[in-house]
KOLMARSE-296902 format. One record per residue (C-alpha): y, z, x; residue in three letters. Coordinates in nm, 3 decimals. Example, Ala and Ser with C-alpha at 12.3 -4.5 7.8 and 13.67 -1.06 7.14 Angstrom:
2
{pt {-0.450; 0.780; 1.230}; ALA} {pt {-0.106; 0.714; 1.367}; SER} 
***
This chain:
341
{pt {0.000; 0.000; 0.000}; UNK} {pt {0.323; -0.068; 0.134}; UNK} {pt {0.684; -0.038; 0.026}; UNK} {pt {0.876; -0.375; -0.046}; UNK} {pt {1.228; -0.305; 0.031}; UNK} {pt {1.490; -0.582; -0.157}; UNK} {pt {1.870; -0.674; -0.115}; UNK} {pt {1.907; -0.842; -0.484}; UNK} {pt {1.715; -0.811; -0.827}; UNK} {pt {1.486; -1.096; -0.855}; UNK} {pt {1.550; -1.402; -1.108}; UNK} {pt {1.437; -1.304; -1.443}; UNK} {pt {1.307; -0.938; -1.346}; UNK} {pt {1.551; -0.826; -1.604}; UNK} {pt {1.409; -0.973; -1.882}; UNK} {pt {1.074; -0.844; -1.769}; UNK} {pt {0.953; -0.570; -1.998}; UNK} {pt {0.749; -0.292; -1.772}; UNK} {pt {0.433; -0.439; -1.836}; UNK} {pt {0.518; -0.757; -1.657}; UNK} {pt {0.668; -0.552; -1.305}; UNK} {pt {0.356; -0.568; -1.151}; UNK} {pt {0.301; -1.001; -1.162}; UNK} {pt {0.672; -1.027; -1.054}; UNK} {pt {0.686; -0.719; -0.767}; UNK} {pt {0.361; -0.680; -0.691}; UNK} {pt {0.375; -0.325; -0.604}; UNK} {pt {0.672; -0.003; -0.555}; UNK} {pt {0.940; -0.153; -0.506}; UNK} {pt {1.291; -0.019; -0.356}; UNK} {pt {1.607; -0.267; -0.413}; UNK} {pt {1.930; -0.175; -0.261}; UNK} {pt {2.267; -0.320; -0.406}; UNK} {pt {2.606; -0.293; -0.311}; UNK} {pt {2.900; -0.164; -0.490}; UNK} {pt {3.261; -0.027; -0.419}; UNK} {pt {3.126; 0.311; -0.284}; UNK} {pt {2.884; 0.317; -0.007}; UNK} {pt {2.705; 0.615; -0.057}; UNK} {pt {2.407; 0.468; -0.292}; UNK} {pt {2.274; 0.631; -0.619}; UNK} {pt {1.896; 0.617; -0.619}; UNK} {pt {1.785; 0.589; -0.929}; UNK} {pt {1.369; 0.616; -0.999}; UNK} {pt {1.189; 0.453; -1.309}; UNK} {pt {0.786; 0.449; -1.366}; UNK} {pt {0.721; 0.732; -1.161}; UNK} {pt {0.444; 0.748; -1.421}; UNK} {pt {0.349; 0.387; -1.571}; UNK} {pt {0.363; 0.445; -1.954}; UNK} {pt {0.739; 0.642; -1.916}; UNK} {pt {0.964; 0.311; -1.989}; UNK} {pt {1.302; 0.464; -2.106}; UNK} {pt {1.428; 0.459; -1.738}; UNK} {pt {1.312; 0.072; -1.645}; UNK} {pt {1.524; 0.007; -2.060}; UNK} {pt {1.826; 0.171; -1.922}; UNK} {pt {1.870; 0.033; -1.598}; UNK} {pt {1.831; -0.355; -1.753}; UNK} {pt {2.051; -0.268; -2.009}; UNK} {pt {2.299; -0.144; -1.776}; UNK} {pt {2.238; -0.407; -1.468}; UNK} {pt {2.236; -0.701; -1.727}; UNK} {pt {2.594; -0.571; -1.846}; UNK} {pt {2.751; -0.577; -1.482}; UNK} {pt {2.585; -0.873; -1.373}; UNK} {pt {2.695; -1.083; -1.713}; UNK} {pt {3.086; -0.930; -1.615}; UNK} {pt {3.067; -1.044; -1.251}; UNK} {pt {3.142; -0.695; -1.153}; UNK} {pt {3.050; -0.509; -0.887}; UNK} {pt {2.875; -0.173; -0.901}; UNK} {pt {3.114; 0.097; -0.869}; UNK} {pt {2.883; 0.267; -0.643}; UNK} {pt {2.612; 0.135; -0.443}; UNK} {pt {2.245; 0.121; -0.631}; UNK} {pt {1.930; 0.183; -0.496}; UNK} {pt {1.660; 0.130; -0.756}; UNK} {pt {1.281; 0.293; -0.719}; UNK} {pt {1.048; 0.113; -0.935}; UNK} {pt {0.742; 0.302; -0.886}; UNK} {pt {0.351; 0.305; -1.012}; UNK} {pt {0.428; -0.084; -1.159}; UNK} {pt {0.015; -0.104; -1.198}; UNK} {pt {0.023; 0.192; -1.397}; UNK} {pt {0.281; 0.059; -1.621}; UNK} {pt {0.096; -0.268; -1.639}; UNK} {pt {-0.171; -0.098; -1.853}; UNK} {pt {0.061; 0.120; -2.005}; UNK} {pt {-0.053; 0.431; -1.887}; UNK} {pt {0.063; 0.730; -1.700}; UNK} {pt {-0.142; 0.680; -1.414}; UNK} {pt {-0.469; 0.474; -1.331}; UNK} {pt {-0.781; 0.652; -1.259}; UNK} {pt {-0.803; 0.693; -0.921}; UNK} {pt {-0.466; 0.708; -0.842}; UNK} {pt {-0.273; 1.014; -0.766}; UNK} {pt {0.015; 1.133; -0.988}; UNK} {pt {0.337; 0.946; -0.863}; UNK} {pt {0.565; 1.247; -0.920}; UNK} {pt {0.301; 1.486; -0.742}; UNK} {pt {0.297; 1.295; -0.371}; UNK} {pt {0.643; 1.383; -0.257}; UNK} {pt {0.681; 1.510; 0.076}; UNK} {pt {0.645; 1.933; 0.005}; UNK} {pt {0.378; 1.874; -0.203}; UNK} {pt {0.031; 2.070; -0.110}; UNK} {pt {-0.173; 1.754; -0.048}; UNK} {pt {-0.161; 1.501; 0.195}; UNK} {pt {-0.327; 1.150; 0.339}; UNK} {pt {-0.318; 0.885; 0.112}; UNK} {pt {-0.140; 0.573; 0.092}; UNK} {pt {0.100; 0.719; -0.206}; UNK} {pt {0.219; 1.005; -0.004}; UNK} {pt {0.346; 0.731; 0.275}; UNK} {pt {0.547; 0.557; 0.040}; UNK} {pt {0.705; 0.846; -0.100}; UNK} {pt {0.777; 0.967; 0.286}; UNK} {pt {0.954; 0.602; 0.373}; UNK} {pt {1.173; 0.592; 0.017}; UNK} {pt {1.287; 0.937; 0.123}; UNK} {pt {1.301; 0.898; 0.510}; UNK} {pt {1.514; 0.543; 0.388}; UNK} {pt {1.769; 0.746; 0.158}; UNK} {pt {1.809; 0.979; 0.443}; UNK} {pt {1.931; 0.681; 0.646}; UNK} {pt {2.145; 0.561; 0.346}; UNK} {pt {2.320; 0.901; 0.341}; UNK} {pt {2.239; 0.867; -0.067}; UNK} {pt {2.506; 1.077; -0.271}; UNK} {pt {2.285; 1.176; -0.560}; UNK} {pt {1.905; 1.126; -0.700}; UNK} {pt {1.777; 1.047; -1.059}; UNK} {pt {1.444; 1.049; -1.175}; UNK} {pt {1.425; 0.906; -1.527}; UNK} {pt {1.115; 1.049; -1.757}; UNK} {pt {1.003; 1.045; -2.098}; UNK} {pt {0.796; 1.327; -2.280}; UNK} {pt {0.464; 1.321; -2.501}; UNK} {pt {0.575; 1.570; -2.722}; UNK} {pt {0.838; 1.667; -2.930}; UNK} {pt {1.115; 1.776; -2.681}; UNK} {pt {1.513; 1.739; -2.678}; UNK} {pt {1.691; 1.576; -2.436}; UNK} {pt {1.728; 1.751; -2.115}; UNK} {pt {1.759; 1.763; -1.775}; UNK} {pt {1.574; 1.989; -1.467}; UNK} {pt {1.710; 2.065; -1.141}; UNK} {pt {1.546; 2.266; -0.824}; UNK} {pt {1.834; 2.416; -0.721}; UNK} {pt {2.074; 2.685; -0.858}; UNK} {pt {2.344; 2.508; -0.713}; UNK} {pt {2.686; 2.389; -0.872}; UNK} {pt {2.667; 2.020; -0.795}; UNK} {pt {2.295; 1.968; -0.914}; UNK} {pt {2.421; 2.182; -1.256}; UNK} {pt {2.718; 1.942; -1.283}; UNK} {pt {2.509; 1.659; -1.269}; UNK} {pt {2.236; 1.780; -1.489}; UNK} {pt {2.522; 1.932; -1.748}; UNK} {pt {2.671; 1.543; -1.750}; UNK} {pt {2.302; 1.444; -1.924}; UNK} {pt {2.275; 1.723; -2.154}; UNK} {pt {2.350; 2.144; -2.201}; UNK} {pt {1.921; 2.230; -2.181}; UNK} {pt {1.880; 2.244; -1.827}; UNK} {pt {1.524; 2.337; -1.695}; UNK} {pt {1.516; 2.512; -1.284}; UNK} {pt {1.164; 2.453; -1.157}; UNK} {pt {1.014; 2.443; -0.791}; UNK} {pt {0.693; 2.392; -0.916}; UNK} {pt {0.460; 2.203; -0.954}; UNK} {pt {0.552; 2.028; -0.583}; UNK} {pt {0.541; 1.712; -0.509}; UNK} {pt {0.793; 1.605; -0.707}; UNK} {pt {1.044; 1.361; -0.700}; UNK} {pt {1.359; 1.573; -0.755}; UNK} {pt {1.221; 1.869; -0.534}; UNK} {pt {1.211; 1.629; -0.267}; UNK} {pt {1.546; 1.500; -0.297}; UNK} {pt {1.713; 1.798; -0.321}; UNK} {pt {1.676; 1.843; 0.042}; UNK} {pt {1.885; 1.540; 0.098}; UNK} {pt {2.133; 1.543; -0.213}; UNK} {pt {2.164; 1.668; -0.534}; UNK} {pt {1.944; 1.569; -0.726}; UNK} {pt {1.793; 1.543; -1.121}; UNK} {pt {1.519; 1.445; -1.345}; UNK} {pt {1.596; 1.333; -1.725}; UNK} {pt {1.375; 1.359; -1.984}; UNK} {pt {1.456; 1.153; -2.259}; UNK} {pt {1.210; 1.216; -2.518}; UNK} {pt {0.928; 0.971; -2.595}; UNK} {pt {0.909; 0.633; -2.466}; UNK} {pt {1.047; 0.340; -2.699}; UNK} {pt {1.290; 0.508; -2.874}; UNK} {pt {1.647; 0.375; -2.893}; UNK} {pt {1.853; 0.636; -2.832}; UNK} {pt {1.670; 0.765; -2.556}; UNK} {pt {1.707; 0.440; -2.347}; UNK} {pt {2.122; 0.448; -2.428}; UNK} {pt {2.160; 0.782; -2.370}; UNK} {pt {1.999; 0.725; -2.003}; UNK} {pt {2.184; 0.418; -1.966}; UNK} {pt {2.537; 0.536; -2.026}; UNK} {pt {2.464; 0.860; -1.805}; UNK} {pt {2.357; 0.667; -1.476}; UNK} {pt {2.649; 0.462; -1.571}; UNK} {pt {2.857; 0.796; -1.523}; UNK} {pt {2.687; 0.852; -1.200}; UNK} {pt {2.800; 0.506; -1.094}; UNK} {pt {3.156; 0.623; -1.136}; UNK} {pt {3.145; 0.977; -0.968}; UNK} {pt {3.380; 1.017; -0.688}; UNK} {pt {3.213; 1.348; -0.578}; UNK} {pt {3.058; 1.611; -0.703}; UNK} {pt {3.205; 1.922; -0.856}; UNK} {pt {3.172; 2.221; -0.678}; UNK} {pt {3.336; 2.482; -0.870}; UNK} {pt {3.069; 2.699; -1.086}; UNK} {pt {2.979; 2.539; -1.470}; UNK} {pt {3.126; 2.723; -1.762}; UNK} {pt {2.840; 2.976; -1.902}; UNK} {pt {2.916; 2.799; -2.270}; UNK} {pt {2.836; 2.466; -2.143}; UNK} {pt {2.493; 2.497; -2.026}; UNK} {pt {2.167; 2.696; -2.180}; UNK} {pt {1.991; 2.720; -1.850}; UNK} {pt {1.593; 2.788; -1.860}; UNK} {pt {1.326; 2.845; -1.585}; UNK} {pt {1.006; 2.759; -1.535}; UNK} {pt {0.808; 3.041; -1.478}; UNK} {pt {0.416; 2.930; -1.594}; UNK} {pt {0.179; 2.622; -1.591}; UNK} {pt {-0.057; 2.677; -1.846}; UNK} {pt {-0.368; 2.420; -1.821}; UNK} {pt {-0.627; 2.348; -1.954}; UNK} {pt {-0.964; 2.428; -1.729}; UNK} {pt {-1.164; 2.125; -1.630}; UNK} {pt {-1.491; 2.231; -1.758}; UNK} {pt {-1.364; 2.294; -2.134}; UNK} {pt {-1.351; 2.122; -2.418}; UNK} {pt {-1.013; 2.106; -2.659}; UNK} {pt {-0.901; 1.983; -2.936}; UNK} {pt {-0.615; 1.988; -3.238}; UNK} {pt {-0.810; 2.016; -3.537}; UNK} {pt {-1.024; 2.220; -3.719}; UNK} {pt {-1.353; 2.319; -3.635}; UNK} {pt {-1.545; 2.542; -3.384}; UNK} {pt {-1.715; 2.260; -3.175}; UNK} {pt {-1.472; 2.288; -2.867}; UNK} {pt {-1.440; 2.536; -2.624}; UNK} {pt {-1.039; 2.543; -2.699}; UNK} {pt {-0.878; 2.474; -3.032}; UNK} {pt {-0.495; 2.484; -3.074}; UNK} {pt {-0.279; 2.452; -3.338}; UNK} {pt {-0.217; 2.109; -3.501}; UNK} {pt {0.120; 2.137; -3.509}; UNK} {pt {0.170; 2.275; -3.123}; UNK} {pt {0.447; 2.029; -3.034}; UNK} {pt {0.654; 2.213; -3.250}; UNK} {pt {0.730; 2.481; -3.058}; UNK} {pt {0.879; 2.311; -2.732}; UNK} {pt {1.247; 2.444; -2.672}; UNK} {pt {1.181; 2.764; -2.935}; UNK} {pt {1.201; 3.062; -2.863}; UNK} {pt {0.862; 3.276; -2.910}; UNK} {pt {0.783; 3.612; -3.025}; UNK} {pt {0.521; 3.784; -2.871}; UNK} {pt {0.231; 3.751; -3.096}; UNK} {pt {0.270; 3.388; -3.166}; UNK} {pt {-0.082; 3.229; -3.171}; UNK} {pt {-0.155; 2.948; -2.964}; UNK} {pt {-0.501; 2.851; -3.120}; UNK} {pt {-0.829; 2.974; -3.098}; UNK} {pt {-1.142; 2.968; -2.845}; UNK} {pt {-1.530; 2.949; -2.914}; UNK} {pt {-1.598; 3.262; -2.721}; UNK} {pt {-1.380; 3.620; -2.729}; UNK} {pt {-1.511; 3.687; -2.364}; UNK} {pt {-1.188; 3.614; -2.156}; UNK} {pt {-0.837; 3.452; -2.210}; UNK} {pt {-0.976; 3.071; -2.167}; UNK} {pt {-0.656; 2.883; -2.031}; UNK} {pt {-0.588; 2.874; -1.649}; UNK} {pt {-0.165; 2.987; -1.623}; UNK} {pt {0.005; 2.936; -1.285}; UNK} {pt {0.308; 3.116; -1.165}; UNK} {pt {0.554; 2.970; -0.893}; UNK} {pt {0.381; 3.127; -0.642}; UNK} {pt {0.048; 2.975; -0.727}; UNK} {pt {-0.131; 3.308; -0.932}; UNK} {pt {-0.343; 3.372; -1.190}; UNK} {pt {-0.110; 3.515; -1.470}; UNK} {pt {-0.289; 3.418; -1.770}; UNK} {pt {-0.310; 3.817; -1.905}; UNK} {pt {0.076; 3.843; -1.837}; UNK} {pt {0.131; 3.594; -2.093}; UNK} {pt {-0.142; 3.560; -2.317}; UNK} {pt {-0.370; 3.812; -2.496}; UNK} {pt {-0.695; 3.745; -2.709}; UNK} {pt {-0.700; 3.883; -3.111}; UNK} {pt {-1.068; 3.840; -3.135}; UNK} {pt {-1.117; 3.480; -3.061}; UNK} {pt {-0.729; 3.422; -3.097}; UNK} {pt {-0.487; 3.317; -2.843}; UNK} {pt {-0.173; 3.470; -2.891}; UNK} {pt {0.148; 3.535; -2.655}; UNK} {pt {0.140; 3.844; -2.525}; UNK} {pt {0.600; 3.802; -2.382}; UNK} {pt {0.845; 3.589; -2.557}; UNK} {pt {0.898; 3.261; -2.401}; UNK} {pt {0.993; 2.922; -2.457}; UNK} {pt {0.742; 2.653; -2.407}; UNK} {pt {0.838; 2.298; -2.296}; UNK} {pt {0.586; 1.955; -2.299}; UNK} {pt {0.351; 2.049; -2.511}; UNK} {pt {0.146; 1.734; -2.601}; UNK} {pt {-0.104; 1.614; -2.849}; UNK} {pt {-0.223; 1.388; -2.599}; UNK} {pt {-0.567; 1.427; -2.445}; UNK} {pt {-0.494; 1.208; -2.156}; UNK} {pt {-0.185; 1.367; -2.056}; UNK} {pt {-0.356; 1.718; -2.103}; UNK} {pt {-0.595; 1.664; -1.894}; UNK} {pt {-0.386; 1.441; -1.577}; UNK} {pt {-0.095; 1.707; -1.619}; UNK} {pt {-0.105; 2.041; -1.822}; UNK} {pt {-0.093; 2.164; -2.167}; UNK} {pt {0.264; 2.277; -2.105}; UNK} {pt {0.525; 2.471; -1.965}; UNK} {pt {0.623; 2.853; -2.025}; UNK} {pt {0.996; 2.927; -1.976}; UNK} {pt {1.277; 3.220; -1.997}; UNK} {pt {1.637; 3.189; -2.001}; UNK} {pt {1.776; 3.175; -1.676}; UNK} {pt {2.175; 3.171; -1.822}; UNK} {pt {2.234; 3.546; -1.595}; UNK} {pt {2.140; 3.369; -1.265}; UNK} {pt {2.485; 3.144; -1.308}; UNK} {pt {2.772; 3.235; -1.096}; UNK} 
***
């Protein structure tokens, strides 16, 4: 695998939908443009295949300049990543590793997809790029919002500028934005679930913001403009067990039909999860930061019920047994609003 590095969009790879990258690139692909600042904004799209809302936003908004005859009013540098994945419409192929997961920082090493991701960042070093966005879409039923890996003013600024629900994480690793932020500030959107319309203008008219930033506020963000959460749990589901969403006892794991519900609200303790076959032990594997077992810090069993054991706020909970399995059932989260300067 190896990077392809362009100076100019291809003819006709606007009009390409996602699922046609792949006969016209080939494979990742990083192009460069010019525009009245230097300093580039790198901008990331199909970090997982079947997330299109980033590759819809940055036609929209390159097919708009180029159609004025303007020039960029910042320099553009484009990642358009896992283009097989997207050719099948899926998140990632099997076999492959996760896209967003192979970012130098990350706890594994040697293949192919951890070089690329080591020469995009090693070539935005170079650049001297003046900010990072990774564009993402969701499963489930989630708002609009953006995550950051830094408490830091500038990455708030530029997370605010997408949308008040910011989400601080440092893990998992691996990740696109984690490795940035060692070079620049840095972001990831997530803009809800792929093919929607509002999703792909919202993303388009913020990068277009980014385009026109002359720096990047430093001074702290008002405490009313931002509901700031954190990331404090991965809760998956273990390899060896069987789930499901609807009723019946046949599964190892059974959840609630209706799960996706309860992204961005905020829990009780006692809210039930869904239920598992056997009352033995708490049946979901839940990771802190730190990489520990804290399943009985968060949930409890009542009988053969899962139920929260804290108040928190989930995020990207799915109905979909694909992403469930490649990724996690979701994430747990507290408010974070106290940490703010």
């Amino acid at each position: 695998m190896k990077l392809q590095e362009l100076d100019h969009i291809p003819s006709g790879l606007l009009d390409a939908e996602a699922t046609r990258l792949e006969s016209i690139l080939g494979g990742p692909t990083l192009i460069h443009l010019p525009g009245r600042r230097e300093a580039p904004l790198l901008v990331s799209v199909l970090m997982h295949g079947n997330e299109t809302t980033g590759w819809e936003a940055i036609r929209l908004l390159l097919k708009a300049y180029s159609q004025g005859g303007d020039l960029l009013p910042r320099a553009l540098s484009l990642f358009i990543s896992n283009v097989s994945a997207a050719a099948a419409g899926l998140r990632r192929l099997d076999g492959q590793p996760d896209y967003n997961r192979v970012w130098p920082g990350c706890e594994s090493s040697g293949t192919e997809e951890h070089a690329l991701m080591r020469q995009v960042l090693e070539t935005m070093r170079r650049r001297q790029v003046f900010a990072s966005v990774d564009v993402h879409n969701n499963t489930g039923l989630n708002p609009h919002y953006a995550c950051v890996n830094l408490i830091d003013n500038r990455f708030l600024h530029l997370a605010t500028m997408f949308a008040r629900t910011v989400v601080y994480f440092i893990r998992p690793c691996g990740v696109q934005s984690l490795a940035m932020s060692r070079i620049c500030p840095s972001v990831t959107l997530e803009c809800g679930k792929p093919g929607q319309r509002n999703g792909v203008e919202h993303a388009r008219d913020y990068l277009d913001a980014c385009l026109h930033l002359a720096e990047h506020p430093t001074h702290p963000v008002a405490h009313q403009d931002i509901d700031l959460f954190h990331t404090v749990a991965t809760v998956k589901v273990p390899r060896q067990s069987s789930f499901d969403f609807t009723e019946g006892d046949d599964v190892d794991l059974r959840f609630e039909v209706d799960l996706e519900y309860l992204n961005f609200r905020e829990l009780p303790r006692g809210t039930r999860f869904g239920w598992q076959r056997t009352g033995d032990e708490i049946g979901l594997d839940v990771i802190d930061e730190q990489g520990r077992d804290v399943r009985a810090r968060y949930f409890e069993l009542d009988g053969r019920e899962l139920r929260l054991r804290v108040p928190v706020m989930p995020s990207m909970l799915t109905l979909d047994h694909r992403v469930v399995r490649q990724d996690c059932l979701c994430y747990l989260m507290e408010r974070y609003n106290d940490h703010l300067e």
